[in-house]
VOLO-216461 format. One record per residue (C-alpha): x, y, z; residue number from 1; residue in three letters. Coordinates in Angstrom, 3 decimals. Each point is the difference from the previous one (the first is absolute). Example, Ala and Ser with C-alpha at 12.3 -4.5 7.8 and 13.67 -1.06 7.14 Angstrom:
# VOLO-216461
REC_c1_c2_c3_pos_code
REC_12.300_-4.500_7.800_1_ALA
REC_1.370_3.440_-0.660_2_SER
***
This chain:
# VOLO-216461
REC_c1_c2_c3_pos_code
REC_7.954_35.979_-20.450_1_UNK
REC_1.050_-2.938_1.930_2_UNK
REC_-2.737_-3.321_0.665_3_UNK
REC_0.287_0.747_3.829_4_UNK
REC_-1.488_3.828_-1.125_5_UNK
REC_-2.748_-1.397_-1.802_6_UNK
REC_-1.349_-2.971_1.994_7_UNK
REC_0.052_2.185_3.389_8_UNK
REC_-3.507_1.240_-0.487_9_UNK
REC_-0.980_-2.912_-0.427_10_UNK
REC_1.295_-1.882_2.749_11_UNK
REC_-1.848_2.447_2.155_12_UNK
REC_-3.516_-0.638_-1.612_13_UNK
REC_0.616_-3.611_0.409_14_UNK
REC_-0.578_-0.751_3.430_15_UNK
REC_-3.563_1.670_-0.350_16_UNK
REC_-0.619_-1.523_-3.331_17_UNK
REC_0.324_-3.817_1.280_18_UNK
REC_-2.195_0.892_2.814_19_UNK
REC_-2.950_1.479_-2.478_20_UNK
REC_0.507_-3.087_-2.484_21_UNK
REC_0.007_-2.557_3.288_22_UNK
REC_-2.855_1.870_1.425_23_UNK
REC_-1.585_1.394_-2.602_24_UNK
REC_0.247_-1.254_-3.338_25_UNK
REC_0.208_-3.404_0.480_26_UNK
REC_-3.249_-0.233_2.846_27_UNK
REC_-1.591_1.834_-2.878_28_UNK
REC_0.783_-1.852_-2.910_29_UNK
REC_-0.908_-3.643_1.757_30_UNK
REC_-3.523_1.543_0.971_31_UNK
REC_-0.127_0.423_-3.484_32_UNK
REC_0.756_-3.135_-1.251_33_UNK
REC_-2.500_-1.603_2.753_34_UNK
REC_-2.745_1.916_-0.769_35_UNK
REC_0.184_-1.981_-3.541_36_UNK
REC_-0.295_-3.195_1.409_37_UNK
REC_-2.590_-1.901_1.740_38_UNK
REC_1.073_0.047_3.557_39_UNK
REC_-1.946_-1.828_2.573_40_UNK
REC_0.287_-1.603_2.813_41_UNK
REC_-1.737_-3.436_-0.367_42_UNK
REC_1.644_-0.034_-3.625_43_UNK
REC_3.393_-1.499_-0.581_44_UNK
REC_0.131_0.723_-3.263_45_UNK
REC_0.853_4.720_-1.002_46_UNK
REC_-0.743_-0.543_-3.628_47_UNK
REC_0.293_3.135_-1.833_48_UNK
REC_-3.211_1.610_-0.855_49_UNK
REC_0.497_3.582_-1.540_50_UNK
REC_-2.232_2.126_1.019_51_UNK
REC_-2.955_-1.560_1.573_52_UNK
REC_0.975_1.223_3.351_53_UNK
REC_-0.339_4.052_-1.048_54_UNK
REC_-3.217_-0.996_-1.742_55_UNK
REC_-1.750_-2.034_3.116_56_UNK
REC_1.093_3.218_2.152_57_UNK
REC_-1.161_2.434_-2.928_58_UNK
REC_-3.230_-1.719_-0.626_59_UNK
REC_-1.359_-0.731_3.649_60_UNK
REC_-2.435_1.771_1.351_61_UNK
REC_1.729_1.556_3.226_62_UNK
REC_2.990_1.503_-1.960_63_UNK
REC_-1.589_2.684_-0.718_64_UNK
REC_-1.055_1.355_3.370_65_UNK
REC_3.359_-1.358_1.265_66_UNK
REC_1.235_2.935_-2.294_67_UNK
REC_-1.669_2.573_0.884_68_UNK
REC_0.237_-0.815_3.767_69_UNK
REC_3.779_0.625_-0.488_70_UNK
REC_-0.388_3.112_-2.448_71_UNK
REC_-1.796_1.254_2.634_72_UNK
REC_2.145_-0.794_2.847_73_UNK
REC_3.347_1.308_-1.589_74_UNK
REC_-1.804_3.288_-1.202_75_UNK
REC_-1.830_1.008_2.639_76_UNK
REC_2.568_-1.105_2.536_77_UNK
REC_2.673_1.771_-2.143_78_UNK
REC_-1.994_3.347_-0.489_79_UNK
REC_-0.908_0.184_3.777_80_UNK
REC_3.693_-0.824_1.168_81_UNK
REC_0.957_2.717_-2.278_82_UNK
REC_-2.358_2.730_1.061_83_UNK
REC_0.093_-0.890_3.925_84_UNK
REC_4.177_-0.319_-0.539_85_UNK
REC_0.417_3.592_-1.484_86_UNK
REC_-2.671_1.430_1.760_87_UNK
REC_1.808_-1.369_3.119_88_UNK
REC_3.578_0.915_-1.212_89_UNK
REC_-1.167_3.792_-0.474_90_UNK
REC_-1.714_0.599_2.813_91_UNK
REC_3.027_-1.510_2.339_92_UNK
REC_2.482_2.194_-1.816_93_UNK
REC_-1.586_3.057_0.558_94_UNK
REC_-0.212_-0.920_4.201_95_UNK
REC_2.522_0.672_2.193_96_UNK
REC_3.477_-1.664_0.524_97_UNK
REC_-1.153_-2.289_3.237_98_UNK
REC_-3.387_-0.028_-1.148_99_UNK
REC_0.872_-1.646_-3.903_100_UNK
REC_2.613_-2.050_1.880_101_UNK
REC_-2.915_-2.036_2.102_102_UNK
REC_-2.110_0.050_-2.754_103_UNK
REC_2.712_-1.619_-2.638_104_UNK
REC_0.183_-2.361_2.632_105_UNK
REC_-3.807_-1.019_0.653_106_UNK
REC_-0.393_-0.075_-3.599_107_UNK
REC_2.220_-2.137_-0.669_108_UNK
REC_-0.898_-2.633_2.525_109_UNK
REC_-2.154_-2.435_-2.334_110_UNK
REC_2.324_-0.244_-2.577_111_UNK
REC_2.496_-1.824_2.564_112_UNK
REC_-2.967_-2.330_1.404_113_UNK
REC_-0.225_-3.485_-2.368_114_UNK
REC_-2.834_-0.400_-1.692_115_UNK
REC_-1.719_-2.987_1.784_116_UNK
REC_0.352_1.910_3.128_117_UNK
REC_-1.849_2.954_-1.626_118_UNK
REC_-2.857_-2.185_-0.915_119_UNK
REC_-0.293_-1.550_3.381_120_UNK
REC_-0.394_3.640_0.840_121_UNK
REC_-2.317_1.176_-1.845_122_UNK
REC_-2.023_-3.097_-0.202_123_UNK
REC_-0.391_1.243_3.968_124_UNK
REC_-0.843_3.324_-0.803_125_UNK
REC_-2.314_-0.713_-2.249_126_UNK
REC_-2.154_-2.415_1.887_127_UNK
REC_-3.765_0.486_-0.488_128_UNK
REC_-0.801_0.336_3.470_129_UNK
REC_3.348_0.468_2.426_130_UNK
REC_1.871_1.377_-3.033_131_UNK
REC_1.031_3.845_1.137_132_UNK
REC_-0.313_1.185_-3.239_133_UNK
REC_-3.695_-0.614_0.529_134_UNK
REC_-0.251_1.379_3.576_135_UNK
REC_1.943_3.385_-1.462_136_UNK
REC_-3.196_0.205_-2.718_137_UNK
REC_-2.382_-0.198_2.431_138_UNK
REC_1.383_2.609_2.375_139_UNK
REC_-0.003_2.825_-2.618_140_UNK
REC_-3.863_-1.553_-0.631_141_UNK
REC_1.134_-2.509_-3.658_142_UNK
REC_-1.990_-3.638_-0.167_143_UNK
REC_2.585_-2.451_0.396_144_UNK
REC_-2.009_-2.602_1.767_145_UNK
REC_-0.398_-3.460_-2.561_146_UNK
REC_2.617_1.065_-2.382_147_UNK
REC_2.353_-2.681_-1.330_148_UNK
REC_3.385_1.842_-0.997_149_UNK
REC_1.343_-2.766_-1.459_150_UNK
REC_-3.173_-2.734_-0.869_151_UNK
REC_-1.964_2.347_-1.388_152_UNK
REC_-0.130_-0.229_-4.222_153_UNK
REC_-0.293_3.641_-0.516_154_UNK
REC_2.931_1.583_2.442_155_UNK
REC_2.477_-3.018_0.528_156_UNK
REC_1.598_1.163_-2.579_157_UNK
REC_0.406_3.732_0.777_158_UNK
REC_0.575_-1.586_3.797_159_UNK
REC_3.301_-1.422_-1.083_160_UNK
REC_0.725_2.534_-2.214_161_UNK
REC_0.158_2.590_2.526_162_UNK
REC_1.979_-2.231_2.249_163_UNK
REC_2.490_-0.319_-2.306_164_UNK
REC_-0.006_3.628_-0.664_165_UNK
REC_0.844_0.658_3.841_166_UNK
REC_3.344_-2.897_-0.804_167_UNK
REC_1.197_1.577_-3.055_168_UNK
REC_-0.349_3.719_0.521_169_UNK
REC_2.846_0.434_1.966_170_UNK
REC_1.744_-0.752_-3.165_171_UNK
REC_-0.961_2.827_-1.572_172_UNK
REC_0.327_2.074_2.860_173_UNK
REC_3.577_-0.723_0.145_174_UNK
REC_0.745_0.668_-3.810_175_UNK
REC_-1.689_3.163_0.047_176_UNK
REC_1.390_1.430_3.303_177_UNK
REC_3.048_-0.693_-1.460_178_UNK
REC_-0.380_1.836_-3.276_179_UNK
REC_-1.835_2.920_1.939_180_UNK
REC_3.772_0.736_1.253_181_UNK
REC_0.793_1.268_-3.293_182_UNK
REC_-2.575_2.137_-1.185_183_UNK
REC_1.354_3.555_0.281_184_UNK
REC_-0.694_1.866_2.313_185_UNK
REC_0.258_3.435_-1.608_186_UNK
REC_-2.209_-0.894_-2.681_187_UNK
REC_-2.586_-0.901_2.999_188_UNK
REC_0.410_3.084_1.711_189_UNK
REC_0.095_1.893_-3.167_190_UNK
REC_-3.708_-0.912_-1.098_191_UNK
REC_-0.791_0.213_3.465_192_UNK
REC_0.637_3.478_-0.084_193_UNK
REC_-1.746_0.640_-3.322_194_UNK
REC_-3.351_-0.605_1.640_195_UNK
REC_-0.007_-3.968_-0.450_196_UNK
REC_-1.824_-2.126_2.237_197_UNK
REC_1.045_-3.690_0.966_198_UNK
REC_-2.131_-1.251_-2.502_199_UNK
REC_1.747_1.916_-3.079_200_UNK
REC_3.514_-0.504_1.732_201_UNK
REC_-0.229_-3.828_-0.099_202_UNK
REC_-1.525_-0.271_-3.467_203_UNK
REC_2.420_2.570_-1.199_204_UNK
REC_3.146_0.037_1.769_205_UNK
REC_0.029_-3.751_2.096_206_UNK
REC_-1.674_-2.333_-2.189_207_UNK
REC_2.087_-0.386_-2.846_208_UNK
REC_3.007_-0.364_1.922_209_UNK
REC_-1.846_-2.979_0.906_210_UNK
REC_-1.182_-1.064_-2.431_211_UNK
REC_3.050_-2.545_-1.259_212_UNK
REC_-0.103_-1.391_3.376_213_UNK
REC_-3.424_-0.658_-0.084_214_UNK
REC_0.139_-1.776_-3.325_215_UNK
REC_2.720_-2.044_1.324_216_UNK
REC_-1.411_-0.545_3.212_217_UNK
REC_-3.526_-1.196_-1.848_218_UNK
REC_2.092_-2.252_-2.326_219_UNK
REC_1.280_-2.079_2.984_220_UNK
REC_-3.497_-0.094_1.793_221_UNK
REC_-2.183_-0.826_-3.112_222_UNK
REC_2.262_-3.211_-0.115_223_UNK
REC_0.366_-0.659_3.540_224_UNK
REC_-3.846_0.604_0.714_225_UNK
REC_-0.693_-2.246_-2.918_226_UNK
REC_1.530_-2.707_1.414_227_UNK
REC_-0.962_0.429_3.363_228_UNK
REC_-0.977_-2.932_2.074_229_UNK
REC_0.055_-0.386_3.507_230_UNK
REC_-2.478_2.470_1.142_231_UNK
REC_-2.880_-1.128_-2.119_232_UNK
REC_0.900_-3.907_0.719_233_UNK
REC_0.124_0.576_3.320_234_UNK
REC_-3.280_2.113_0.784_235_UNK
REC_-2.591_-1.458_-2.602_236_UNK
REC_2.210_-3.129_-1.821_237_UNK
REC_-1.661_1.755_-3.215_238_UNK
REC_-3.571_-0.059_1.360_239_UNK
REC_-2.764_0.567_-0.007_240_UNK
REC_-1.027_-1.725_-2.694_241_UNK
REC_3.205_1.107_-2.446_242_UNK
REC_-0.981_3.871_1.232_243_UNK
REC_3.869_0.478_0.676_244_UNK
REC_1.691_-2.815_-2.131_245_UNK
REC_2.792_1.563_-1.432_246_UNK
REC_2.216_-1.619_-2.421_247_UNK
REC_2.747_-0.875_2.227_248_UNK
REC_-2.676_-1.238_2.342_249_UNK
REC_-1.771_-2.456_-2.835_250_UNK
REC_4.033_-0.939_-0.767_251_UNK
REC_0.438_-1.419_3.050_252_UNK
REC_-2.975_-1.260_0.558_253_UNK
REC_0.179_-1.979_-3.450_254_UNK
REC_3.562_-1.543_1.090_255_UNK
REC_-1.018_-0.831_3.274_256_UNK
REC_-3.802_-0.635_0.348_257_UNK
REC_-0.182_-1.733_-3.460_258_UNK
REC_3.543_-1.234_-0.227_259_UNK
REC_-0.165_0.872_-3.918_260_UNK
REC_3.374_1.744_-0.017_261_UNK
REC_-0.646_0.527_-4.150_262_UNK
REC_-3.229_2.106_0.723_263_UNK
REC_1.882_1.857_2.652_264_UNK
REC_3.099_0.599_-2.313_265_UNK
REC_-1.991_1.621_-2.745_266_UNK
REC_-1.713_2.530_2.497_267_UNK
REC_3.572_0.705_0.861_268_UNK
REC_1.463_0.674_-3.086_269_UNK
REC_-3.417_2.470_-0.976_270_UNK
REC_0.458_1.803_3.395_271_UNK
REC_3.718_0.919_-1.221_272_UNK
REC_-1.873_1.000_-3.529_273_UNK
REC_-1.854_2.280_1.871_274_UNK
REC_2.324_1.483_1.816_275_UNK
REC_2.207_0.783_-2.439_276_UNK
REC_-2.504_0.960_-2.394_277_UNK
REC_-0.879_2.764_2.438_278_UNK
REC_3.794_0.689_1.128_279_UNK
REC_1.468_0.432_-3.224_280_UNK
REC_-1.349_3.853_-0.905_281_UNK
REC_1.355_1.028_4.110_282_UNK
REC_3.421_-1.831_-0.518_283_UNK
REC_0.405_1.342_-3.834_284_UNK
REC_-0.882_3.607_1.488_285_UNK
REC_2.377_-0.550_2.501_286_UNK
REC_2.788_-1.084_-1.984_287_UNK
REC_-0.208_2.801_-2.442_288_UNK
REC_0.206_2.872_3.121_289_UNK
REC_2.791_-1.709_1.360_290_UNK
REC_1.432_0.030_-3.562_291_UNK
REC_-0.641_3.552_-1.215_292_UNK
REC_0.665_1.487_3.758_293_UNK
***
């Protein structure tokens, strides 16, 4: 076999592998190294210091609500983009040519509007008093009248939750319309006509045809939900008082509020332990269905 034979593979993979270690890897690895190091500004001197940086974040007192404000946020908003998504996904296949045509379309609306934009709108909809959220919950007879969306300690939380919920689903909607396509449609109409309702058909028949795409699809929005940013910064900025500091949200706010780029380093590089700590079992599954199919 000649040289030419063997090194064509891998001058294919090569563009795409600079770009990851440019990109990727390297961005990566020098957070590392700087979250080893005592980086301030108002310090000339980054003397190495091992691992006092983890321990300061480990040890203080707001770490630990920080992480459970974003175990909360990437759960809940990751279980409730799932459910409304399918949900959503089902119901629009089962309309109608022109009907599931305008609703693919509506649905998928918020996923194309940025993020800050969102928030503006919301932020607007939510308003205690002029917010129409509030005016729709007192024409069906609701309280809304004095409740803070988004300053209140109790609900901010679930507030921007939701919010993102209404951003992300789309998401879902799209994966799953697509893999409803290829659920068969004999097998369908075959439990149909052995006395199965809806329920039984989609638990039976639909659902694990899904199933793969919804692990997939869950993979990708754990970490992307995770990391999420813009929303929360831009409708509470983490408040009230840490109720929806999330770790990418105490990152930034450790590099740019306290200029200790160290600090802010170290949260960095234990957000990407999480994440791949709760990754790894979805991507391993993955790998060996895609192996074995």
């Amino acid at each position: 076999m000649s040289m030419s034979r063997v090194m064509k593979p891998y001058l294919f993979i090569l563009p795409a592998s600079v770009m990851m270690l440019v990109f990727l890897a390297f961005p990566l690895a020098y957070n590392v190294g700087i979250s080893f190091l005592r980086w301030q500004l108002g310090f000339a001197d980054r003397p190495f210091i091992g691992f006092r940086n983890f321990s300061w974040i480990l040890t203080d007192s707001n770490f630990g609500r920080i992480l459970l404000n974003t175990l909360a946020w990437t759960v809940a908003g990751v279980c409730l983009q799932m459910v409304s998504g399918v949900l959503l996904a089902v119901v629009t296949d089962s309309m109608r040519k022109g009907a599931s045509r305008l609703m693919q379309s509506l649905v998928l609306l918020p996923w194309i509007i940025p993020g800050v934009v969102t928030s503006v709108i919301w932020m607007c909809m939510l308003q205690s008093d002029l917010g129409v959220v509030g005016y729709l919950i007192n024409a069906v007879g609701g309280k809304s009248r004095g409740l803070l969306w988004f300053s209140d300690t109790r609900i901010a939380l679930l507030s921007v939750t939701l919010v993102n919920t209404w951003k992300a689903m789309p998401f879902w909607f799209l994966m799953n319309t697509a893999a409803l396509m290829d659920v068969p449609r004999d097998q369908v109409e075959s439990a149909g006509i052995d006395g199965a309702g809806s329920v039984a058909i989609f638990r039976a028949v639909v659902l694990p045809h899904l199933a793969p795409v919804i692990a997939a699809t869950a993979t990708l929005t754990t970490i992307w939900t995770f990391n999420s940013f813009d929303i929360i910064w831009t409708i509470t900025r983490g408040g009230p008082l840490n109720a929806t500091t999330t770790l990418p949200v105490a990152t930034y706010l450790l590099a740019f509020s306290t200029n200790n780029f160290g600090h802010a380093s170290a949260m960095a590089v234990l957000s990407v332990a999480i994440v791949a700590a709760v990754c790894t079992p979805y991507i391993r599954a993955l790998l060996k269905r895609i192996r074995f199919s």
